[in-house]
C-alpha positions in Angstrom: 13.9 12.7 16.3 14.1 8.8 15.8 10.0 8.7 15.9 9.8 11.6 13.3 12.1 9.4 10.9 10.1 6.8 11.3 6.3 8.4 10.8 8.8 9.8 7.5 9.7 6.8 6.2 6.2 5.0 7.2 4.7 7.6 5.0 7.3 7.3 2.1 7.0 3.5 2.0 3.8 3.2 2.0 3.2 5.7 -1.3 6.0 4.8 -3.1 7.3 1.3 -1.9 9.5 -0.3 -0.2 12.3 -0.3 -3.0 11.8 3.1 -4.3 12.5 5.0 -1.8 16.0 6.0 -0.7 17.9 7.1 2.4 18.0 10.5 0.6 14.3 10.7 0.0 13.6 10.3 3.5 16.4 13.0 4.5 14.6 15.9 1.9 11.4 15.1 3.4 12.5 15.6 6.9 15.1 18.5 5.6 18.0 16.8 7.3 21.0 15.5 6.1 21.5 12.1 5.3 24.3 11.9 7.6 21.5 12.3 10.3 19.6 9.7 9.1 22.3 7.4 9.4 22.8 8.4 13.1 19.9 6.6 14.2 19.7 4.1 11.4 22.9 2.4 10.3 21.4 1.3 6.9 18.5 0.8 5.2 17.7 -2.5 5.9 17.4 -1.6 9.9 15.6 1.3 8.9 12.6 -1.0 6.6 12.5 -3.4 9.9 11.8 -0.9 12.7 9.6 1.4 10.2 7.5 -1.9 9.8 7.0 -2.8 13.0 6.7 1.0 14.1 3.5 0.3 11.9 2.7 -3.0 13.1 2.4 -1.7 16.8 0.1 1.8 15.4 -2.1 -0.7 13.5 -2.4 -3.3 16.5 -3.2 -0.4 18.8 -5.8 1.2 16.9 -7.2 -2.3 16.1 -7.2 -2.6 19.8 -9.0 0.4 20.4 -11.5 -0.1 18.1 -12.6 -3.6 19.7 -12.4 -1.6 23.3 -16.3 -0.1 21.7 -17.8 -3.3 21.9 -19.4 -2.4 18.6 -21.9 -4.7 16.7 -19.3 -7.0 15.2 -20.4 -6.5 11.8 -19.9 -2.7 12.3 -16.5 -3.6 13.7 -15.4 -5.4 10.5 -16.3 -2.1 8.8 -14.4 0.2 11.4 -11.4 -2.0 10.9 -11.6 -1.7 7.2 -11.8 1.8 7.6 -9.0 2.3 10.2 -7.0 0.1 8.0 -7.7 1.7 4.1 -7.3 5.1 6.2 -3.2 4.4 6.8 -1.8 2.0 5.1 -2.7 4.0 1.6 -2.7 0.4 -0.2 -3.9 2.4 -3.5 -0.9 4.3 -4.2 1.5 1.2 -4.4 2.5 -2.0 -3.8 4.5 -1.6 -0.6 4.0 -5.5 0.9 5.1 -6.8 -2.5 8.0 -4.9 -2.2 8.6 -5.6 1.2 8.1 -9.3 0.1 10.2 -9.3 -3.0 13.3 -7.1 -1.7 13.0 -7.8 2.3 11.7 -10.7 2.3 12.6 -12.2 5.5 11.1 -8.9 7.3 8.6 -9.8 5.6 8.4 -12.8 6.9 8.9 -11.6 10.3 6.1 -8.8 9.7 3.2 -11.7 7.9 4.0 -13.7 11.7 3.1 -11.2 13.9 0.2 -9.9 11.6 -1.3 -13.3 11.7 -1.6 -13.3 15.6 -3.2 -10.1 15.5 -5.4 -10.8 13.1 -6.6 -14.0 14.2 -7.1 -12.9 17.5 -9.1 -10.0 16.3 -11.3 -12.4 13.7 -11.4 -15.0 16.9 -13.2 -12.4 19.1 -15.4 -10.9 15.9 -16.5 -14.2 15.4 -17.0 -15.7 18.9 -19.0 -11.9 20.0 -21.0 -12.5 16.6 -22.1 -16.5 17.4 -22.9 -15.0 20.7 -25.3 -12.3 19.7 -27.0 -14.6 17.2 -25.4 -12.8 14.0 -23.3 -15.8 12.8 -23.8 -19.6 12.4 -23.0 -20.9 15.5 -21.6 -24.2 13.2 -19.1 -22.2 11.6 -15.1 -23.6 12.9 -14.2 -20.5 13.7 -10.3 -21.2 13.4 -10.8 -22.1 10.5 -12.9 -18.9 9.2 -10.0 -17.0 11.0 -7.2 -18.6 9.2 -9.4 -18.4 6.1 -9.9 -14.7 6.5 -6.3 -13.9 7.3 -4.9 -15.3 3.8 -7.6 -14.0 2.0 -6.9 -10.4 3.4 -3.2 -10.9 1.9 -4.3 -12.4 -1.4 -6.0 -9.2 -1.9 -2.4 -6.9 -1.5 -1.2 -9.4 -4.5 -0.8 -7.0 -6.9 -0.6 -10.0 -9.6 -3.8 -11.5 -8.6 -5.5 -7.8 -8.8 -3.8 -5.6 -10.0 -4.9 -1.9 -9.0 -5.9 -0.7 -12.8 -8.3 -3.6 -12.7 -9.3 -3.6 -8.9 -9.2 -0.5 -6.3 -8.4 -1.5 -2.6 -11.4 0.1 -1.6 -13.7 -2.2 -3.9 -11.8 -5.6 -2.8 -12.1 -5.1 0.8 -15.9 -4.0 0.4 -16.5 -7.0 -1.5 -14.6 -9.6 0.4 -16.1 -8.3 3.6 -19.1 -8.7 1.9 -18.6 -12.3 0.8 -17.3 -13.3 4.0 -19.9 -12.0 5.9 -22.8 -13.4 4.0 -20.9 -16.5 4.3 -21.2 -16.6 8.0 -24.2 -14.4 9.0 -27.4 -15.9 10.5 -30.4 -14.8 8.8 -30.7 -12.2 11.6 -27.3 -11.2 10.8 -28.2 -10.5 6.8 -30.6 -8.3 8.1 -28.1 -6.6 10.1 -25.5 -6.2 7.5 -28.2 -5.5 5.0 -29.3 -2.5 7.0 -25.4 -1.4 7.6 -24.7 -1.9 3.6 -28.1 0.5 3.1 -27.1 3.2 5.5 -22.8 3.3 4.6 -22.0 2.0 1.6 -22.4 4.7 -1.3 
């Protein structure tokens, strides 16, 4: 029962926000009462931290699994991007600047523990791509990870691009784009030429 309330409210938060959706909204969904809700989830607030890192852990271990194929690492960028656009639904609101604005120290909390992921996921895209000749073996690769992390969250700021000017899908294309051609080897614009040819539509 406690994982179904929390693949709810996972769902909820991420198309609505953070803020806009109540205790009550995830009750109806689940067509409970409220007073069950609050069986397993004293308040909201505990509710918006272990629905977070409920995600957190999904994403890491999909994240995970997708490395496990040893893919070419610029197709593993890609199958990231996909995993990632695929269920965090990042065009229907602005869930992180809610989370940041009205929760901000689970936010805090959450931006942590994405960073370690993510930098150990870039780390090893990186170092597998400098090994198989696709990327600059100059490049300071903690600093192209660090780099890459803030970038990917300047792109959720819905004040920097907001979504009636910028879709999510179009901002991670082209900053995977731009990073990529920043890095790549001329062997490795070939490659990502070839991938951009036979995927992107």
């Amino acid at each position: 029962m406690k994982e179904d309330i929390l693949k709810t409210a996972a769902d909820l938060f991420l198309t609505y926000g953070f803020k806009s959706v109540t205790m009550d909204d995830i009750a109806n969904a689940l067509g409970m009462s409220k007073k069950t809700v609050y069986q397993y989830f004293e308040n909201k607030n505990i509710l918006v931290e272990e629905t977070t890192l409920y995600m957190f852990h999904f994403i890491s271990k999909g994240i995970d699994e997708i490395k496990a194929q040893e893919n070419n690492p610029i197709e593993e960028i890609y199958e990231i991007k996909r995993f990632l656009m695929k269920h965090l639904k990042d065009e229907k609101s602005s869930p992180q600047y809610q989370l940041q604005k009205y929760y901000p120290k689970i936010f805090e909390s959450l931006k942590t523990k994405q960073f370690c992921v993510m930098e150990d996921c870039v780390t090893h895209n990186l170092t597998l791509g400098v090994s198989m000749g696709l990327y600059r073996n100059t490049i300071n690769i903690e600093f192209v990870s660090k780099i890459y992390f803030n970038c990917m969250m300047a792109l959720k700021d819905k004040e920097l691009f907001p979504l009636n000017n910028f879709s999510m899908h179009d901002l991670m294309n082209n900053y995977l784009e731009y990073h990529l051609r920043g890095i790549c080897t001329p062997k490795g614009l070939e490659h990502l030429t070839q991938y951009l040819n036979n995927n992107q539509s």
